[in-house]
N, C-alpha and C positions, 0 to 999 in steps of 0.2 A: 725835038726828035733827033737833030742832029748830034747832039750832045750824049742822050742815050747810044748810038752809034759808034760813036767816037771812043766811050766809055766800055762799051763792048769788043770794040777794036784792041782795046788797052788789056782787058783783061785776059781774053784769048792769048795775048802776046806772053801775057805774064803767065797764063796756066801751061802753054807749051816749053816754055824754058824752067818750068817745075819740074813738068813730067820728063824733060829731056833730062832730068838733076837724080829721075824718080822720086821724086819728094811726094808726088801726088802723084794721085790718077783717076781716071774716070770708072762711074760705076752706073751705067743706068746712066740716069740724069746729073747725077750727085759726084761732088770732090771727096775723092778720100785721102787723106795723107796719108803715107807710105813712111815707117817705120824702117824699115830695112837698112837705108842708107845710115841710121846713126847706128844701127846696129853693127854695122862694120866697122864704120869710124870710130864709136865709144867701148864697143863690146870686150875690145883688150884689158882698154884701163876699169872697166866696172869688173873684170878678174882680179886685176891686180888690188884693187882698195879692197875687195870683200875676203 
């Protein structure tokens, strides 16, 4: 049980510093990843190749 906890601990940590990235985000119960951020970062150069 401790371990399951610990594990839960760890992941919260990681899903907050996604969302704080916006990479993801909550929906309901479920993780969605968040597209937006590569959109800004890649959206210049996918102009310039096409």
């Amino acid at each position: 049980m401790n371990k399951f906890i610990g594990a839960l601990k760890i992941w919260c940590k990681i899903f907050s510093k996604l969302h704080s990235m916006e990479l993801v985000s909550l929906r309901g119960n479920q993780v969605a990843i968040s597209c937006e951020l590569y959109r800004l970062y890649f959206g210049r150069a996918m102009m310039v190749n096409e």
